[in-house]
Structure formats: structure tokens, C-alpha cells
N, C-alpha and C positions, 0 to 999 in steps of 0.2 A: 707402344701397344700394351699398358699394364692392364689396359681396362679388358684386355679379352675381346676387342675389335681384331680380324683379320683384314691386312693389305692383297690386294691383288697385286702381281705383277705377271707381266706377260713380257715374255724374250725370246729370244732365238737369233736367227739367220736367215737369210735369205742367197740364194745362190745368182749372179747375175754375169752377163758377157763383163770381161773387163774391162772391155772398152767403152761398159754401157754405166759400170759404178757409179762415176761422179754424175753422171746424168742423174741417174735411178736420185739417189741421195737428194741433188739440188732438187727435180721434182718432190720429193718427199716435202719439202719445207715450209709449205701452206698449211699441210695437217698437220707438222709438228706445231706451229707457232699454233692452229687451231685447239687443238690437244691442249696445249700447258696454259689457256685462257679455259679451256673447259671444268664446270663445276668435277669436286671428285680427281683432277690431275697430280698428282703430285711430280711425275718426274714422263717426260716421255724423249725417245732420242731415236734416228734415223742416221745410222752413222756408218760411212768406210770404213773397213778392216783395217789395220796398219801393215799386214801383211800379206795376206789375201787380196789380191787385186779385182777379184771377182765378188767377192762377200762382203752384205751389207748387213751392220749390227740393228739389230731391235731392240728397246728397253721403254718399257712402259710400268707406270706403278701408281695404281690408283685407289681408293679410298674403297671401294663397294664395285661390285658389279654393276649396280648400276648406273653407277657413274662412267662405267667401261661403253655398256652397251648405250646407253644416251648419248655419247661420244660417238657411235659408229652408226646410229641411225641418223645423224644430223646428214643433208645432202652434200657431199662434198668432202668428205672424211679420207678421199686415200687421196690419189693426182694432188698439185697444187694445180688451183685456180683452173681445172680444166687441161692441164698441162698432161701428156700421156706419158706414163708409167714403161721403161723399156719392160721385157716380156722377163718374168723371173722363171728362173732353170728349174730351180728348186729351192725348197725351204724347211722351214722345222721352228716352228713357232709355236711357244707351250703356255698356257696360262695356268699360274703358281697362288697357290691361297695363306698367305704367309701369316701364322700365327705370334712368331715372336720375331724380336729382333737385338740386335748389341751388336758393339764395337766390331770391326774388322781389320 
């Protein structure tokens, strides 16, 4: 990012029944594969906690906002394929406007 473009990224969690995780996750997998063919995606992920049996990770990193929001008005952006979403507890999902970047 030398050229003084900012990345979006958006993350968080999502709080869900434990016995609802891998469900929650595998429905996710329509938007994610939708997502990372979408102009603007650089990285998106819908993933189980490794310790947390109720919490589902968020990671999404996109070029422009607008490439975020074109993403989310398309019809069909959260469920896969029409598939229902178990009911999330609670969440905490932040979008980040990331000016630089390096190694970690």
C-alpha cells in the first residue's frame, strides 16, 4: 500500500449455540466462495474457533468500500444457496480502514 490506497478489512465474531457452529460455518460457504470471486475481494473467511465451540471467526479484506458494499447488495450474500443461518447469540463485527501495512 506505498501508493497511500487504504484496504478495508472487516472482523470480528460471532456468538453461536455450540451445537449450531459447524452448521452456522458450512451454511456460510456460498458467500464465502461468492465473496472471493467478487471484484474488490482480496481475502474473506467464515471459520470455527479452535477453542471456542460456540464462536465463529470473521475475516474479510477488501480493496475499497465499494467493492465491500457491491458485495453485499448482490441478492444472496449471507445463507448459502438459500440454506438458513442458525440464529446468532451475539456478535462484534468492526470494519477497519487500514492505511499501511509490513511483515508480521
Amino acid at each position: 500500500m506505498a501508493d497511500g490506497s487504504t484496504t478495508l478489512v472487516v472482523a470480528g465474531w460471532l456468538r453461536v449455540g455450540a451445537d449450531h457452529r459447524d452448521a452456522y460455518v458450512d451454511a456460510c460457504r456460498h458467500a464465502v466462495e461468492l465473496a472471493r470471486r467478487a471484484p474488490g475481494c482480496l481475502a474473506f473467511a467464515v471459520t470455527a474457533d479452535s477453542v471456542d465451540p460456540g464462536l465463529v471467526v470473521v475475516h474479510e479484506q477488501w480493496t475499497d468500500e465499494s467493492s465491500l458494499m457491491a458485495f453485499r447488495a448482490l441478492p444472496d450474500d449471507g445463507a448459502g444457496g438459500g440454506t438458513t443461518l442458525p440464529d446468532v447469540l451475539d456478535a462484534r463485527v468492526r470494519r477497519y480502514h487500514v492505511s499501511g501495512e509490513g511483515p508480521a
